[in-house]
C-alpha positions, 0 to 999 in steps of 0.5 A, spaced: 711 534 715 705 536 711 702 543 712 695 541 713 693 540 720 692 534 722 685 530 725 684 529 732 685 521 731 690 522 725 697 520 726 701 525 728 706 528 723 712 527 728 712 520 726 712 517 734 705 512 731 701 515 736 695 519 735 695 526 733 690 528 740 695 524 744 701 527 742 703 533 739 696 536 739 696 540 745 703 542 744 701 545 738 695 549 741 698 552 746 703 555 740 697 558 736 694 561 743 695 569 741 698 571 749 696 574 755 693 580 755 698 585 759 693 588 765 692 595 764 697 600 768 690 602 771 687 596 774 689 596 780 687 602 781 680 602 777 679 596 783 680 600 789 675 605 785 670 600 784 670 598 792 670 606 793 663 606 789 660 601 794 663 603 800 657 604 804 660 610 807 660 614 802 666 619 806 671 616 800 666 617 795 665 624 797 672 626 797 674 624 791 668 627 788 671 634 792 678 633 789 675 632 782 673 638 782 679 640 785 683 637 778 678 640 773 678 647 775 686 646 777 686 644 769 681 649 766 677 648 761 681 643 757 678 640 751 673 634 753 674 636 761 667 641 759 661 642 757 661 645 750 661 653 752 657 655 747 652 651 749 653 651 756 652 659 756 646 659 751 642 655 755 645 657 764 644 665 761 636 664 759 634 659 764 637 664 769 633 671 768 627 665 768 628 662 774 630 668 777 622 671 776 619 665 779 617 667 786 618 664 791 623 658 790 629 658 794 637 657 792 637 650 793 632 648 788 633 653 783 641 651 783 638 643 782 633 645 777 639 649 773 643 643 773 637 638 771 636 642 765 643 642 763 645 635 764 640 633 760 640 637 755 648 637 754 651 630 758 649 626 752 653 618 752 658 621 747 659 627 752 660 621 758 665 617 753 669 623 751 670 625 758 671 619 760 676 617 755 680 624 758 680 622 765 682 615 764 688 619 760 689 625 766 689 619 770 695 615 766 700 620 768 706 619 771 708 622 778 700 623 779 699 623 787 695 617 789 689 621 791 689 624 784 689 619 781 683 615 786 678 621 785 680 621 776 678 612 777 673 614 781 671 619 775 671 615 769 668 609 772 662 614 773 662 616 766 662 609 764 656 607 768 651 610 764 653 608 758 653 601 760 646 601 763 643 606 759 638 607 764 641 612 769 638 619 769 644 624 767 642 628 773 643 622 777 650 621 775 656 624 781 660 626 775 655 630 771 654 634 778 661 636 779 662 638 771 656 643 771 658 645 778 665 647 775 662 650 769 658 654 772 663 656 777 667 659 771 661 662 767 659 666 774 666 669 774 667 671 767 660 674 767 661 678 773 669 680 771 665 683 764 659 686 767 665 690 772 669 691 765 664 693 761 662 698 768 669 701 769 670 702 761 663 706 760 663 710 768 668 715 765 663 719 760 656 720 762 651 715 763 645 720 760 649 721 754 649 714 752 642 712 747 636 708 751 638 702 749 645 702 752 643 705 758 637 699 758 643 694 757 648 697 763 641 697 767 640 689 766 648 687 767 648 692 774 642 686 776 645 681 773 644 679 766 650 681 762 648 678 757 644 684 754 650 689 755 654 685 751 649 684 746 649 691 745 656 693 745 657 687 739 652 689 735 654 697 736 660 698 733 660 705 735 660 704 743 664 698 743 670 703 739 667 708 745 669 705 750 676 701 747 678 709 746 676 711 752 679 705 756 686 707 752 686 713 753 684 714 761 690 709 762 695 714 758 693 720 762 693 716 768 700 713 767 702 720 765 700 723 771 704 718 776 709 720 773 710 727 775 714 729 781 707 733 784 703 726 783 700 723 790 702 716 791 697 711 789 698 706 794 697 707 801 703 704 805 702 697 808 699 696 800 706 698 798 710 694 802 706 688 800 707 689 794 714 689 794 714 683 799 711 679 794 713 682 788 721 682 789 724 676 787 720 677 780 722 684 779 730 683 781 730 676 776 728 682 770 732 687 772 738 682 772 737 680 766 743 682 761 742 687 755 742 682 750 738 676 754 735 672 749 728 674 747 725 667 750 727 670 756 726 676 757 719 674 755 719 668 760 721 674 766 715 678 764 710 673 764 713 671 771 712 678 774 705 680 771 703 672 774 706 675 781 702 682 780 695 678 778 696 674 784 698 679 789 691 683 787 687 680 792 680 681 793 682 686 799 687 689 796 683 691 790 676 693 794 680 696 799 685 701 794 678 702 790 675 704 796 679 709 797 680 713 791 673 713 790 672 716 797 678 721 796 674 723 789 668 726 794 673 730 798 670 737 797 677 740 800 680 739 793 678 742 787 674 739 781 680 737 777 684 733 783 677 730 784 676 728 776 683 725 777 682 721 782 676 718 779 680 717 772 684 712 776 679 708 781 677 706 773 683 705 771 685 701 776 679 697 776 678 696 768 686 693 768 688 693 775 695 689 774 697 693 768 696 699 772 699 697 779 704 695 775 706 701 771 705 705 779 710 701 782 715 703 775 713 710 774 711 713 781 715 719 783 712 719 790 712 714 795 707 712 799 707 717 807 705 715 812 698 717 816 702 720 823 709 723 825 710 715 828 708 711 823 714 714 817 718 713 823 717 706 823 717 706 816 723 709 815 726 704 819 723 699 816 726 701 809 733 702 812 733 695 814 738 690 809 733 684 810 725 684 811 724 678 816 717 677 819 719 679 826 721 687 822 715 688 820 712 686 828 713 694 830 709 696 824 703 692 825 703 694 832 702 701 831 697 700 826 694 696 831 695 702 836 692 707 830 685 703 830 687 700 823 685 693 823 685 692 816 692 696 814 694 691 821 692 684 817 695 686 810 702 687 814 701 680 817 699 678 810 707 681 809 709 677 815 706 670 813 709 672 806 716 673 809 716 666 813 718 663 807 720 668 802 725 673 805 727 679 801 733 682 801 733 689 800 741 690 799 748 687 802 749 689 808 756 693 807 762 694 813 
């Protein structure tokens, strides 16, 4: 059979005396058709995407766009999945000092022209292609919830869009919104953790001793714009150098005072019986490691229990021992020094709160006493017991009920729900 193809009206090469076109023709062209593309893994749920997208009721849409918020900031700021930073915080820091001078506008349009700027500037098509390509990635996962995988379609579809039409305002795009929003969620949160850094670090020695310009910087970042604070602590190698060896050794000076006998406990009772609740299954999991455990592991358990410090750490519980220890640095009853060593903790604890909490639950000769005769009875029979239940910690936060202290009372309900799913037992119960 020759190897040139034959005309349509040829005979066939198969030798039957028929033209090529009636014969073997089709057979042939069906042969050299390339296959059928396999459908994408994703089609089925890109469709639903689409029909969210021109769903009138827009219910859907929003609740997908509220768990890909939900996912991006669950991520982090995972390549592709933000703005760039540098970029990011060059343009929000200045934008905000300006927009925060201007009279008379309110939130919501100075949140709306925040965001203009800044997905104008930065939610370029490379950026919406890039962003899309990672969501359509995170959505290929497997095992990925329905939902989750519903609102990252919904995601790369708007992501697409622009890019296609090339006629949408980039403030116009759901996907930019939430990219921003996330963002700037996360930059206000840095920047106020370092303005609360940088304050607890330079409150141990005198404000009046710093040159002009520090204290100009520190002025600014107490109103909100950190950013000139640390300009100056980069630029002055000096007082950054200051406040790291001041920071260094205010924390030895307090570790070594919790550890003498004569030391006053630094929690109060119903912080450190949540502290245990929470702490417990972390603390035993490093204690019953063997002696020569593997490193790996050994980092493993570490890393686990500092993971449950920062999460016990609530915003209360911070504020409320914070509080406390300023006010008692006040009392005018106790000589200077006990005051300054009060002071010295509180900005211990605020600089580096999980270290610190940490090392007083490991090095703290005292523990925590109660406020009245009744209350350390309780306690004491609270600490006898084999086994914390949500129902044994019930007397004790009824008498904190009793004793007016609505706030020690909700920490030993915190326990209580903590309980419900993590019991702890303290000991075997012996016969």
């Amino acid at each position: 059979m020759s190897a040139k193809k034959p005309g349509r009206n040829d005979p066939c090469p198969c030798g039957s005396g028929k033209k090529y076109k009636v014969c073997h023709a089709a057979e042939d062209r069906a042969k050299a058709a390339p296959p059928p593309a396999a459908a994408h893994p994703l089609s089925a749920d890109l469709k639903v995407a689409m029909e969210i997208l021109g769903d009138p009721d827009t219910s859907r849409l929003s609740g997908c766009l509220v768990r890909l918020s939900a996912l991006l900031a669950e991520w982090g700021p995972a390549p592709g999945l933000r703005f760039d930073a540098k970029a990011f915080a060059d343009h929000v820091g200045p934008e905000l000092a300006r927009l925060a001078d201007k009279e008379g506008q309110d939130a919501l349009s100075a949140r709306r022209e925040l965001l203009v700027g800044a997905v104008r500037k930065l939610g370029t098509p490379a950026f919406l292609e890039e962003l899309g390509t990672v969501l359509l990635g995170r959505a290929s996962e497997p095992g990925l919830p329905a939902g989750d995988k519903q609102a990252l379609c919904v995601g790369v579809l708007f992501a697409s869009a622009s890019r296609k039409t090339g006629r949408s305002r980039p403030e116009d795009n759901p996907l930019l919104d939430v990219v921003f929003d996330v963002q700037f969620r996360e930059w206000s949160a840095k920047h106020a953790e370092l303005v609360k850094k940088y304050e607890a670090l330079a409150g141990s020695f005198a404000e009046e001793t710093l040159p002009p310009e520090a204290r100009e910087a520190l002025q600014k970042a107490r109103g909100g714009d950190v950013d000139a604070l640390l300009n100056y602590v980069q630029s002055d190698p000096g007082i950054a150098e200051r406040i790291a060896r001041e920071a260094r050794e205010r924390a030895a000076r307090v570790e070594a005072r919790m550890r003498e006998p004569s030391s006053p406990p630094v929690f109060a009772p119903e912080e450190e019986l949540w502290l245990t609740c929470v702490l417990w299954e972390p603390m035993q999991a490093l204690k019953s490691l063997p002696q020569g455990a593997d490193p790996a592991v050994r980092r493993e358990a570490v890393t686990a229990l500092m993971r449950a410090v920062k999460g016990a750490l609530d915003e209360d519980f911070l504020a409320g021992l914070l509080g406390r220890l300023r006010e008692n640095a006040k009392d005018t009853s106790v000589d200077d020094a006990a005051r300054a060593a009060l002071m010295d903790t509180a900005i211990a604890f605020e600089a580096e709160p999980a270290r610190m909490t940490l090392a007083a639950l490991l090095t703290s000769r005292q523990e925590a006493t109660g406020r009245s005769a009744e209350e350390m009875v309780t306690l004491a029979d609270l600490k006898a017991l084999t086994t914390w239940t949500p129902e044994s910690f019930e007397p004790y936060r009824a008498l904190l009920e009793t004793m007016g202290l609505p706030a020690a009372a909700a920490r030993i309900q915190r326990c209580q729900q903590w309980l419900r799913e993590h019991p702890v037992t303290l000991r075997t119960e012996t016969v």
